[in-house]
KEKE-3310 file (N, C-alpha, C; in steps of 0.2 Angstrom, whole numbers, plus 5000, padded with zeros to 4 digits):
npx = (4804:4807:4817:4826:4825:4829:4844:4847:4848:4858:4869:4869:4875:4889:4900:4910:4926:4935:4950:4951:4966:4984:4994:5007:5008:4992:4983:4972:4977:4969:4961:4958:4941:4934:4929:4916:4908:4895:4888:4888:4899:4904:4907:4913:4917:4913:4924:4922:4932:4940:4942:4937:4940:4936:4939:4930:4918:4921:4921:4908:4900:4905:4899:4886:4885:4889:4881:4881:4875:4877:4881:4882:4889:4889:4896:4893:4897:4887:4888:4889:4893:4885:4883:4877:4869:4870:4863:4867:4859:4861:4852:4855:4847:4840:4841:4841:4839:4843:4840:4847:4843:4843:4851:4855:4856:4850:4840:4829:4826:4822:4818:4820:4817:4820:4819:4827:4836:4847:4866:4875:4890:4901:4915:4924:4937:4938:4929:4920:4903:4892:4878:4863:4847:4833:4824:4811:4799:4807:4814:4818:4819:4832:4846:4861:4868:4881:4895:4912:4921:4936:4943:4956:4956:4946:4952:4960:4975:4987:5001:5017:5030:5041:5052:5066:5074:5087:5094:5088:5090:5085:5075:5059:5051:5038:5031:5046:5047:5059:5070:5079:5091:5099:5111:5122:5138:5145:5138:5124:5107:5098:5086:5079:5069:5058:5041:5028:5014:5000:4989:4996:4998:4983:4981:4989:4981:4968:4972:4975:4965:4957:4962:4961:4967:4966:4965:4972:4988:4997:5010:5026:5041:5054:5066:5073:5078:5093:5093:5083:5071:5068:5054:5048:5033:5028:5013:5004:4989:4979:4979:4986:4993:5000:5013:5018:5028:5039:5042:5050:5047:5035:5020:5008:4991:4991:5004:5006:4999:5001:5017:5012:5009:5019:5027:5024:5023:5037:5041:5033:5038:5051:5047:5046:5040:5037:5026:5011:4995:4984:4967:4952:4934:4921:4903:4886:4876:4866:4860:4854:4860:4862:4874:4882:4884:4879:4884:4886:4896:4906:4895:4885:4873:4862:4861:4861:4848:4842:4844:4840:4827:4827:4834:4829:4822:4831:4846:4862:4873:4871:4872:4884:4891:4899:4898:4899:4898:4900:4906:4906:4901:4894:4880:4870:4872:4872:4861:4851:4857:4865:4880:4898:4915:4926:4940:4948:4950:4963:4961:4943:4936:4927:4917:4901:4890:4906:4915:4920:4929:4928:4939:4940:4926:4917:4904:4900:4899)
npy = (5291:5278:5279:5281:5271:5263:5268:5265:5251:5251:5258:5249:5237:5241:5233:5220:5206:5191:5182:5168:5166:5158:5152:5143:5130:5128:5134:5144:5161:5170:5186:5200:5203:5215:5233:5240:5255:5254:5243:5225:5211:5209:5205:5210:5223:5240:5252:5264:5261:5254:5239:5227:5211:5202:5189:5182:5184:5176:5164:5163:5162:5150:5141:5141:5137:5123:5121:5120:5126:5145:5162:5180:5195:5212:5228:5244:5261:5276:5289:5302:5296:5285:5270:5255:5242:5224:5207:5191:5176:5158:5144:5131:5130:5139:5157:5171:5189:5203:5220:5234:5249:5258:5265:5276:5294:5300:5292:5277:5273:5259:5241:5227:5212:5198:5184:5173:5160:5156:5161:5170:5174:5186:5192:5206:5212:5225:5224:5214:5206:5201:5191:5187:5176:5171:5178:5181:5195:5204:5215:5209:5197:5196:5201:5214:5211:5213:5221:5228:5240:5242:5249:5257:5265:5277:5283:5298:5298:5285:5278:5267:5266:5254:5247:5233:5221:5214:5225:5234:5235:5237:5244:5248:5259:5268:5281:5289:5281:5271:5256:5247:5236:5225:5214:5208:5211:5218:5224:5229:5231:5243:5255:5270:5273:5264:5256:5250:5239:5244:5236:5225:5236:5239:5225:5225:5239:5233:5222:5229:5236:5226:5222:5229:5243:5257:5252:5250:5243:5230:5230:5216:5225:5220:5208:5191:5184:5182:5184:5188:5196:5214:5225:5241:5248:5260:5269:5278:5288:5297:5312:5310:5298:5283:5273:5257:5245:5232:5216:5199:5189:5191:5185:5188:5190:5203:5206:5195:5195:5208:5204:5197:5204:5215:5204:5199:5212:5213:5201:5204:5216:5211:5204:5207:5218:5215:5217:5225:5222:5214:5222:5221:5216:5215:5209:5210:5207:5221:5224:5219:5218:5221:5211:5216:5215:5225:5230:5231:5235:5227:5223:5219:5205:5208:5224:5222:5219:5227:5238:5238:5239:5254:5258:5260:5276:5285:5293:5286:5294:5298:5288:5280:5268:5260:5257:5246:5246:5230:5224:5214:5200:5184:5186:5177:5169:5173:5179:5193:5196:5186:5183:5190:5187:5200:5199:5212:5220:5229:5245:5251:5263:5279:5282:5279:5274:5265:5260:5244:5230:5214:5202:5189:5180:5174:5168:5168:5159)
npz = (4700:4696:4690:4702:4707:4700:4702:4713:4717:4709:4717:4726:4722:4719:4725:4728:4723:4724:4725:4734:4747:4746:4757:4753:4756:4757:4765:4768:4772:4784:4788:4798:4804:4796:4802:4808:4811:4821:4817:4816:4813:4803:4783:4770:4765:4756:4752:4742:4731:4735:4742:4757:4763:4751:4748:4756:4750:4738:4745:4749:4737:4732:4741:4738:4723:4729:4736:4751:4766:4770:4776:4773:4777:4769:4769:4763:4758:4758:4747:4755:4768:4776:4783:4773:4772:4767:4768:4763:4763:4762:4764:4759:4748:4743:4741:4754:4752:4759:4760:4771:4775:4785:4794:4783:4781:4769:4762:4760:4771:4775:4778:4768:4760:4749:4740:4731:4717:4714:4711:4701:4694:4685:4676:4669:4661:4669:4677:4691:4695:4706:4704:4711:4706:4697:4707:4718:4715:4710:4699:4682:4687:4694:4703:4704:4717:4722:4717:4709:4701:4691:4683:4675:4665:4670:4680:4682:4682:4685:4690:4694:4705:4710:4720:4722:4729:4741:4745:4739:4727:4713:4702:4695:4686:4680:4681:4677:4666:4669:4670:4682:4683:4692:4688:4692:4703:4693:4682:4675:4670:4662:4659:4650:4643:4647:4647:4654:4648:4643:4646:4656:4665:4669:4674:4685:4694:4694:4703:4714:4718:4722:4732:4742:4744:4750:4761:4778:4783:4789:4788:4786:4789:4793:4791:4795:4788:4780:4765:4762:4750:4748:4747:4742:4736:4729:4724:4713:4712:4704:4711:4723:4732:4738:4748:4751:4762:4765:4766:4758:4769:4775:4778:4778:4774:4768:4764:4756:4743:4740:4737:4727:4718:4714:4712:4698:4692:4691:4683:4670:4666:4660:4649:4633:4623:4608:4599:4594:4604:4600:4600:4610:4613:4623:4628:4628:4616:4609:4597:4580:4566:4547:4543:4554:4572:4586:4599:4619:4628:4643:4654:4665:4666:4672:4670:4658:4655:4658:4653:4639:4640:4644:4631:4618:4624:4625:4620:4614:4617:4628:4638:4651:4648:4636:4618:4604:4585:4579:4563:4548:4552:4553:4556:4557:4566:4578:4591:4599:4617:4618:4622:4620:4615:4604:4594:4586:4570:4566:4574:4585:4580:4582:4594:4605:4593:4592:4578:4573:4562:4565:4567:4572:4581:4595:4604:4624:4640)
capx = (4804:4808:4826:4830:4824:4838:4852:4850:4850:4866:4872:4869:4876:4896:4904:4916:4924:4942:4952:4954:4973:4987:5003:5009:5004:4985:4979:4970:4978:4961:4962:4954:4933:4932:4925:4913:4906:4887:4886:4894:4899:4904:4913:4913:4916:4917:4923:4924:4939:4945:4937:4942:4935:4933:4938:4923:4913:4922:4918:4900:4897:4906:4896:4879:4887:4890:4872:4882:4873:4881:4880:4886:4887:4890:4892:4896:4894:4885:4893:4888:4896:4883:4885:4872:4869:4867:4866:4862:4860:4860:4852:4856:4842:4839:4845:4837:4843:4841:4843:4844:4845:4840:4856:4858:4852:4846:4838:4821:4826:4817:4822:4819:4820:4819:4822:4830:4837:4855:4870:4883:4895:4902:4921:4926:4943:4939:4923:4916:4899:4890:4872:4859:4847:4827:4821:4804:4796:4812:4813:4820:4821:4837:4848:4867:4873:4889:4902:4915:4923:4944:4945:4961:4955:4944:4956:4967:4982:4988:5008:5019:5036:5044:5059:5065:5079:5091:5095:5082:5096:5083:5068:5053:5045:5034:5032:5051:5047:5066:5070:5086:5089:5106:5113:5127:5140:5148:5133:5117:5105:5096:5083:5076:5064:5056:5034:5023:5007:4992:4985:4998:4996:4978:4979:4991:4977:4964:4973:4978:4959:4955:4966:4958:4972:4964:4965:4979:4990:5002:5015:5032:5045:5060:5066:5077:5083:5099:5095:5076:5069:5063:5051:5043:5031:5025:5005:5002:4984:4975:4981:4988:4999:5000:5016:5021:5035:5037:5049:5046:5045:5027:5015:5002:4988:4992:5010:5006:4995:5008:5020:5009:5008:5027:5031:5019:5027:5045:5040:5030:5045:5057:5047:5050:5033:5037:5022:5004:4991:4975:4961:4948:4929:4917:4899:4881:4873:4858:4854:4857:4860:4867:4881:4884:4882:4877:4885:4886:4903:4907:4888:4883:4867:4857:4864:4861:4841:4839:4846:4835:4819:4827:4839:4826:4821:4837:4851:4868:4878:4868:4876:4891:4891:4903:4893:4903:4895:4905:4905:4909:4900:4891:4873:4865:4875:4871:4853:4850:4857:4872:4887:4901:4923:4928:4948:4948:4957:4967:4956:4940:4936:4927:4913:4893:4895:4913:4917:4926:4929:4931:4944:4937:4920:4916:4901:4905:4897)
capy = (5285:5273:5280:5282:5263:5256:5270:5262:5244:5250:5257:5243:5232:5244:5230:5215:5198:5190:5174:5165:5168:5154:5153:5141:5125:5127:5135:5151:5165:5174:5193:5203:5206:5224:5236:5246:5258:5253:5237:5218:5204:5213:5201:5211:5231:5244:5262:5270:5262:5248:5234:5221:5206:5200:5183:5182:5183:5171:5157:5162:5160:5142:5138:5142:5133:5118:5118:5123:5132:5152:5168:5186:5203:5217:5234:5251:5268:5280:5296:5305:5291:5280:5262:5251:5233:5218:5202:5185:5171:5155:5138:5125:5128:5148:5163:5177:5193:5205:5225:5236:5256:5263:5272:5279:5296:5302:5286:5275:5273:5253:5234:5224:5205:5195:5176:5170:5153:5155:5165:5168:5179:5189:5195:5208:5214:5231:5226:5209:5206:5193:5191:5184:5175:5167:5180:5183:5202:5209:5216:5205:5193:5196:5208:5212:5213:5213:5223:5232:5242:5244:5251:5261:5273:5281:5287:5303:5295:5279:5275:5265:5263:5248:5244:5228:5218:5213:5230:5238:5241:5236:5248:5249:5266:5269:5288:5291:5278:5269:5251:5247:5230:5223:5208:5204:5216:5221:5222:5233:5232:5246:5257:5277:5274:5257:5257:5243:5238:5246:5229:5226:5242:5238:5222:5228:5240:5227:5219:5233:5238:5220:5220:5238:5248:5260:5252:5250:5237:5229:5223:5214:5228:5219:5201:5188:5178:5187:5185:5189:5203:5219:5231:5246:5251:5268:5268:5284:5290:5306:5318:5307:5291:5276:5269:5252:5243:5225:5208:5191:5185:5196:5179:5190:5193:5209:5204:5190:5199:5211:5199:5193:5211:5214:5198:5201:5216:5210:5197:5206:5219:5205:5202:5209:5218:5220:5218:5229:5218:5215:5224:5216:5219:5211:5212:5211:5208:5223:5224:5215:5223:5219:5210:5220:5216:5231:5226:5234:5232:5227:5226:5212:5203:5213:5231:5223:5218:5236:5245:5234:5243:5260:5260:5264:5281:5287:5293:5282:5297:5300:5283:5279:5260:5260:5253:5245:5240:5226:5224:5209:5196:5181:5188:5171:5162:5175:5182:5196:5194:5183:5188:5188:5189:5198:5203:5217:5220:5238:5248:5253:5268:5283:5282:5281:5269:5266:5253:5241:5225:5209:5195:5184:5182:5170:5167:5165:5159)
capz = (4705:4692:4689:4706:4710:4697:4705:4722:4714:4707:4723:4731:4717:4722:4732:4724:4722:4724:4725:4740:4747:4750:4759:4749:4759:4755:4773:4768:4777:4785:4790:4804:4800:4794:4807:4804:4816:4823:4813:4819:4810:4795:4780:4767:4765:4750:4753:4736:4729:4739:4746:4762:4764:4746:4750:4760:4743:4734:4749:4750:4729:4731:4743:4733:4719:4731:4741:4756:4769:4774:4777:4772:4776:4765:4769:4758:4761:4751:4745:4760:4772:4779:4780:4772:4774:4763:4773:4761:4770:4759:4767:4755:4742:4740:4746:4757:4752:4765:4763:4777:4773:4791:4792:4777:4780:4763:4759:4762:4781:4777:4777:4761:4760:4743:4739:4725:4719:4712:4708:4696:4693:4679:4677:4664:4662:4670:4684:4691:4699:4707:4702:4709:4701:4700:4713:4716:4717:4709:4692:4677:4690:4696:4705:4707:4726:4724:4711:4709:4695:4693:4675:4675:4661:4674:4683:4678:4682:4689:4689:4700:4710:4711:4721:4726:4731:4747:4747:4736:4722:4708:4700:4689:4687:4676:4682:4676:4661:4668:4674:4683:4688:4693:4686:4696:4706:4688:4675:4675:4667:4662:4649:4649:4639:4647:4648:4656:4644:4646:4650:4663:4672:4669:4680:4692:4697:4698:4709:4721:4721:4725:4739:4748:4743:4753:4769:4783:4780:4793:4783:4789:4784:4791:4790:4798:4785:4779:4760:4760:4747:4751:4742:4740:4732:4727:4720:4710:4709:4703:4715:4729:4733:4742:4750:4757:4762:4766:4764:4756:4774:4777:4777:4781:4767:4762:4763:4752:4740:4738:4733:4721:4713:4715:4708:4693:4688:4689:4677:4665:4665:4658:4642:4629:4619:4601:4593:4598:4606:4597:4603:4611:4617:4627:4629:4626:4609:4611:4590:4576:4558:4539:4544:4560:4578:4589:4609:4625:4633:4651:4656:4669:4665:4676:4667:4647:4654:4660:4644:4633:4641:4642:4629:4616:4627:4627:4615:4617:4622:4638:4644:4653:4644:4628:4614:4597:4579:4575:4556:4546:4554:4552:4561:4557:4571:4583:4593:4605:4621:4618:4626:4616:4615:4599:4591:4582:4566:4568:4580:4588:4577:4584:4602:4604:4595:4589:4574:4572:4560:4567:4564:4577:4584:4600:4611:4631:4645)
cpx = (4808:4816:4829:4830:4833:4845:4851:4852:4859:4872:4875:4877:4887:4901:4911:4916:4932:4942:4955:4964:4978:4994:5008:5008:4996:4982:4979:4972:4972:4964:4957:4948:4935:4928:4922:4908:4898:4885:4892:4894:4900:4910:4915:4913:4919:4919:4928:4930:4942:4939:4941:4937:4932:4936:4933:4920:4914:4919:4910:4899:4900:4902:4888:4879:4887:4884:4876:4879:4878:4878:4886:4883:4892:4889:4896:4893:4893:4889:4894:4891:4894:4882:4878:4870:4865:4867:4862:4865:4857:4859:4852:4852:4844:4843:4841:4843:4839:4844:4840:4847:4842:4846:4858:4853:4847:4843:4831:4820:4822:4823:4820:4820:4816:4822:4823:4834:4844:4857:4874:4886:4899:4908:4922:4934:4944:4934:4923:4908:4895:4881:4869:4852:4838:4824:4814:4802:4802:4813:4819:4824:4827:4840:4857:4869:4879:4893:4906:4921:4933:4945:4948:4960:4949:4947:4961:4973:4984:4998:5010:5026:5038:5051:5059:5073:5083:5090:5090:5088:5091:5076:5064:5050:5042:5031:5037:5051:5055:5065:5078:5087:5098:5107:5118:5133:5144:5144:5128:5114:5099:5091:5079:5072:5058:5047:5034:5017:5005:4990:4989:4998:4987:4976:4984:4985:4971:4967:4975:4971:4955:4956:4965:4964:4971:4966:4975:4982:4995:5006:5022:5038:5051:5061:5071:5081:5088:5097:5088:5077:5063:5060:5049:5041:5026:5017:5003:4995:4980:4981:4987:4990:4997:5007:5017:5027:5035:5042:5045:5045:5039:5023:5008:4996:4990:4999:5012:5003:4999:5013:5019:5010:5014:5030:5028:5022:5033:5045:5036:5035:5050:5054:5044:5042:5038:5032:5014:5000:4987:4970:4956:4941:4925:4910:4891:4879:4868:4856:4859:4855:4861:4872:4885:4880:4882:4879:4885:4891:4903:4902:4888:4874:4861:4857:4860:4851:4837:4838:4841:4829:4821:4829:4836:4824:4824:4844:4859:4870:4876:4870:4883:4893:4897:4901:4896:4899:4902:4904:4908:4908:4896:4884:4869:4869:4874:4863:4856:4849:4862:4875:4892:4909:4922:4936:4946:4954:4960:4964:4950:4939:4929:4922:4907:4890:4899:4909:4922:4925:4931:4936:4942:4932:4918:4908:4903:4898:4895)
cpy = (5279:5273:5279:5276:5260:5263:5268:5256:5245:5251:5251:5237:5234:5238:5226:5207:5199:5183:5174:5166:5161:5156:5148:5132:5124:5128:5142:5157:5171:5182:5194:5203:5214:5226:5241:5247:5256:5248:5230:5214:5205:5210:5207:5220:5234:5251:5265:5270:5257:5243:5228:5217:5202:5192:5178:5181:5176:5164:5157:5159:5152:5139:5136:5137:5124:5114:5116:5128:5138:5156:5174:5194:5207:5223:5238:5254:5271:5286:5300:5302:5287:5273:5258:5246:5227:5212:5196:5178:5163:5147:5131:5123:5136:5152:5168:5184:5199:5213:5229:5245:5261:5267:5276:5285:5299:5296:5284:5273:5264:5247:5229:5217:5201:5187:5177:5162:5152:5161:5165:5174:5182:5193:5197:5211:5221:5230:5218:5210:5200:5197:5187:5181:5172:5172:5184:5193:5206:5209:5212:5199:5192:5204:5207:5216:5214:5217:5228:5233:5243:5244:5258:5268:5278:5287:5292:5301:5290:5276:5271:5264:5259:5248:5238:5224:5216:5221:5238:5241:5237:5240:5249:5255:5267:5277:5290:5287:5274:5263:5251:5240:5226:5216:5204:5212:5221:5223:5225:5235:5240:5253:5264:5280:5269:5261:5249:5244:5241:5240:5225:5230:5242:5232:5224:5233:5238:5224:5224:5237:5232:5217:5226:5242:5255:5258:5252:5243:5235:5226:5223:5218:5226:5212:5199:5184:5185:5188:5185:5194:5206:5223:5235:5247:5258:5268:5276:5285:5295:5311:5315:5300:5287:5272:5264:5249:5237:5218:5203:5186:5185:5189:5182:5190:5198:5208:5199:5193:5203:5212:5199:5198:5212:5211:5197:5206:5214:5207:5199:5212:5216:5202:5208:5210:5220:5220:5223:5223:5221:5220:5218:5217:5213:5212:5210:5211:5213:5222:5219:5217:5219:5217:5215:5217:5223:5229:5232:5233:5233:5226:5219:5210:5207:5220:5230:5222:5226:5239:5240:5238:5249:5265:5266:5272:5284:5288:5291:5288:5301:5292:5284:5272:5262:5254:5253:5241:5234:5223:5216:5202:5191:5180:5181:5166:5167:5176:5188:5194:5189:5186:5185:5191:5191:5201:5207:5217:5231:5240:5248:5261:5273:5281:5282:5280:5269:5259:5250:5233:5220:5201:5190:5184:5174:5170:5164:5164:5167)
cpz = (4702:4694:4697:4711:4706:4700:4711:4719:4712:4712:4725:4728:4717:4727:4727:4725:4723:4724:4732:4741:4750:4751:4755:4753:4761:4759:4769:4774:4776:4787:4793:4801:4800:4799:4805:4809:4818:4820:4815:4812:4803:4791:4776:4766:4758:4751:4746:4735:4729:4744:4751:4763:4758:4746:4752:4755:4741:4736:4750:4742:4729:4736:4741:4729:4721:4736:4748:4761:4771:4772:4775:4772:4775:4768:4765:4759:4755:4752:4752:4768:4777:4776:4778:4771:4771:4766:4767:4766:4763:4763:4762:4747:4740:4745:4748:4755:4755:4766:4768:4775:4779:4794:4789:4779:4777:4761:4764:4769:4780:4775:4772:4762:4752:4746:4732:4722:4716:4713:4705:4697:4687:4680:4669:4666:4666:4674:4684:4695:4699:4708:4706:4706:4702:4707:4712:4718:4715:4700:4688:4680:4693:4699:4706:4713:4724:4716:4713:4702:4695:4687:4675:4672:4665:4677:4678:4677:4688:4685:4694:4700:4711:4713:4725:4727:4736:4750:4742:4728:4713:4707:4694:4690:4681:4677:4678:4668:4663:4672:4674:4686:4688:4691:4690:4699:4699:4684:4677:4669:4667:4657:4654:4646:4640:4648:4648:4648:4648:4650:4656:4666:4674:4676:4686:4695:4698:4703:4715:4722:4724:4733:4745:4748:4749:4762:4773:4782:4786:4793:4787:4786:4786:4792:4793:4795:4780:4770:4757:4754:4750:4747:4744:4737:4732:4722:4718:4707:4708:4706:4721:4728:4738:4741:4754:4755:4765:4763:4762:4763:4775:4772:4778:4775:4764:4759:4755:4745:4737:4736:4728:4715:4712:4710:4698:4687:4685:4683:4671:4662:4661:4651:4637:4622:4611:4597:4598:4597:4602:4604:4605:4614:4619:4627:4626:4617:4611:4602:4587:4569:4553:4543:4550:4566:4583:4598:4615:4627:4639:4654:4660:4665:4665:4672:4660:4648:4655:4655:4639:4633:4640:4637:4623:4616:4626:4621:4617:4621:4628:4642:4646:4652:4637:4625:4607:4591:4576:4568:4553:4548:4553:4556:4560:4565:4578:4585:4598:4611:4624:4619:4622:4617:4608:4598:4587:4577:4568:4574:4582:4583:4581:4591:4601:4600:4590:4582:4576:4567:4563:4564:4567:4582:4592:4605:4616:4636:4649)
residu = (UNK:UNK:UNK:UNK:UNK:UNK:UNK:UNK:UNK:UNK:UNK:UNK:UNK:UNK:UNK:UNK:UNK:UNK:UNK:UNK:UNK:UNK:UNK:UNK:UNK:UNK:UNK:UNK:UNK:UNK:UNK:UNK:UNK:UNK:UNK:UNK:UNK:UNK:UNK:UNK:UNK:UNK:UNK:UNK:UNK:UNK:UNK:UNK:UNK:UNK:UNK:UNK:UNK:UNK:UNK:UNK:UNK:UNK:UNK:UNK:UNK:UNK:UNK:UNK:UNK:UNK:UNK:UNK:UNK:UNK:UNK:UNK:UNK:UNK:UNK:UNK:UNK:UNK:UNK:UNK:UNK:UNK:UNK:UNK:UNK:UNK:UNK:UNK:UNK:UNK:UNK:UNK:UNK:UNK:UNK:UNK:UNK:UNK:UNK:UNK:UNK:UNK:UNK:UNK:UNK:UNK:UNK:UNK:UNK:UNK:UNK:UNK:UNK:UNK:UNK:UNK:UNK:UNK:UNK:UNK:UNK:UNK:UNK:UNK:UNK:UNK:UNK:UNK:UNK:UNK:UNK:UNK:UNK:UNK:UNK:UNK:UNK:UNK:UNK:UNK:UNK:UNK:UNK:UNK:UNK:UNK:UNK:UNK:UNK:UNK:UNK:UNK:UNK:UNK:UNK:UNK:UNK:UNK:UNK:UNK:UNK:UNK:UNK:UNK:UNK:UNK:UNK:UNK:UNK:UNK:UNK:UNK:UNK:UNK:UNK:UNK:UNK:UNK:UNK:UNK:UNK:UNK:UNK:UNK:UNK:UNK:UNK:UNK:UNK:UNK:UNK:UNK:UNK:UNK:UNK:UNK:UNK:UNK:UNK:UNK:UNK:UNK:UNK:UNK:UNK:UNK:UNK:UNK:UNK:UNK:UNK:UNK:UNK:UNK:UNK:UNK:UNK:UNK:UNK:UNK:UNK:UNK:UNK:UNK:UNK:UNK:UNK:UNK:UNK:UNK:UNK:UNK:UNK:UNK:UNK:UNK:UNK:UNK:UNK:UNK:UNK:UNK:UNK:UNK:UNK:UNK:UNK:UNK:UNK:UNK:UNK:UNK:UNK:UNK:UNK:UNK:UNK:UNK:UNK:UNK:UNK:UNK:UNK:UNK:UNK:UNK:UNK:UNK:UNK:UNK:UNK:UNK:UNK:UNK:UNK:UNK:UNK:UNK:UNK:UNK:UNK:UNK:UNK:UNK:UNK:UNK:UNK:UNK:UNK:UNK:UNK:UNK:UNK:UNK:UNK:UNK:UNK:UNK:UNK:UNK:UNK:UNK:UNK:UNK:UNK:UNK:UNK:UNK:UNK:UNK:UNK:UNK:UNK:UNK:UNK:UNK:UNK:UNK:UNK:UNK:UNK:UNK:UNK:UNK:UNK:UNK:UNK:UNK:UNK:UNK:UNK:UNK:UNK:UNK:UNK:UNK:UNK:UNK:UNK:UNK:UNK:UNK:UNK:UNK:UNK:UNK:UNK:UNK:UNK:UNK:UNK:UNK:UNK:UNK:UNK:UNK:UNK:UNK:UNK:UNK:UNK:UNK:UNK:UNK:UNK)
# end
């Protein structure tokens, strides 16, 4: 019962976060509420993959932050495809957190209501989650509503199609490994061997999981000013694709959003990698050795309090956590439970847990 208390929690915990969107004169451009079959009022949605409505997040947590009264509701579906419903409702002091699982129809069929007195938020390069925090009757005091995972090495395979220009006569594929881009009516530029970074292709699919890639999109595919740009883009994932098309006129969110992503690439395309990026890890302190830190990478708060109690019971390679001895360190400036950035010298050496020497060690918020 135990276990299958913390896999709802995590369920639950499957949603997101984003950054407000502007048109370029500081009026947030809003988008329709998410419809969701047998449920109103619905801000926020996750359907395994893509999320809409994560705007909505980021204005509830600045409100918290601000002692703003609001409201929000969450819904994601569970495997089986019932919708489940998180609603917190914050009145300028605390927050009521509010689950409802009487649709879901393998689940407890009941409604749940906790208080708590903050929240934070926690962003790694490959998930964020929004935590809350001081709650009464909930284990290690805290729980996370809201996350959502977009770490590209999951996925089997993730490339993308890039075309763009007046006439679409410029392209980035990373499929084909080739960019083409015109310079003027006499001059083309172009390479047969070109690659993005991992950690650019990394955030172009945080952003395109951010922005519900999954969903319908009703983008502006033609334009009226004579020397606008047009794109496409080609979204290569697992087995299956996603195409859209769309002009720098399209003010719309998604329009804008995928600009944003478009314009991202273009310019990370145009410089020029010669050296290989540091490594980098993120994470939890759980032990502390000779001159080694023992971490937990990418864990939220809530995830490093859980592993503390269980971790003992359990042998590392029964998790899905990636766990690093950092060597070479000065353990007298750290404790258990500190959250830490470190560079790595050469690699990451082998899994469960890997090594690695550190060049540079930081505690973070």
């Amino acid at each position: 019962m135990k276990m299958k208390y913390i896999i709802y929690l995590f369920v639950i915990a499957s949603l997101l976060v984003a950054c407000n969107t502007s048109n370029g004169s500081g009026e947030i451009q809003e988008r329709v509420k998410p419809s969701v079959k047998g449920v109103s009022d619905v801000d926020v949605v996750n359907t395994h993959g893509g999320v809409e409505g994560v705007e909505k997040m980021q204005v509830f947590y600045e409100n918290t932050q601000k002692g703003i009264a609001a409201d929000l509701r969450i819904v994601h579906y569970t495997i089986e495809g019932d919708p489940m419903v998180t609603d917190l409702s914050f009145n300028g002091d605390t927050i009521e957190v509010e689950h409802d699982t009487t649709r879901d129809t393998f689940g407890s069929g009941q409604v749940t209501t906790n208080t708590c007195g903050n929240m934070l938020v926690e962003s790694y390069p490959t998930n964020i989650s929004y935590i809350v925090t001081d709650c009464k009757g909930m284990p290690y005091g805290m729980e996370s509503v809201l996350q959502i995972d977009y770490d590209m090495k999951l996925q089997d395979l993730f490339e993308i199609e890039l075309k763009y220009g007046v006439e679409l006569e410029n392209e980035i594929n990373t499929v084909s490994n080739t960019m083409r881009k015109v310079i003027n009516a006499k001059e083309l530029q172009s390479k047969n061997d070109f690659e993005l970074p991992e950690s650019v292709m990394q955030e172009v699919y945080k952003k395109l999981v951010l922005m519900s890639y999954l969903g319908e999109k009703d983008l502006q595919a033609k334009c009226d000013e004579e020397d606008a740009t047009n794109y496409e883009l080609k979204m290569h994932l697992n087995r299956g694709h996603r195409d859209y098309r769309w002009t720098s006129c399209d003010q719309s969110y998604d329009g804008l959003k995928l600009t944003e992503i478009a314009e991202y690439v273009i310019e990370q395309s145009e410089i020029e990698q010669s050296e290989m990026p540091d490594v980098e890890v993120q994470g939890y302190v759980l032990e502390i050795k000779d001159n080694m830190l023992v971490i937990v990478e990418d864990v939220n708060m809530f995830q490093f309090e859980w592993l503390k109690v269980e971790l003992p019971q359990n042998d590392l390679d029964t998790w899905i956590f990636d766990f690093t001895n950092l060597e070479g360190v000065n353990t007298d400036e750290f404790k258990i439970g500190d959250k830490v950035h470190a560079t790595i010298q050469g690699d990451i050496i082998g899994s469960k847990p890997g090594k690695a020497v550190v060049k540079e060690i930081k505690k973070i918020n």
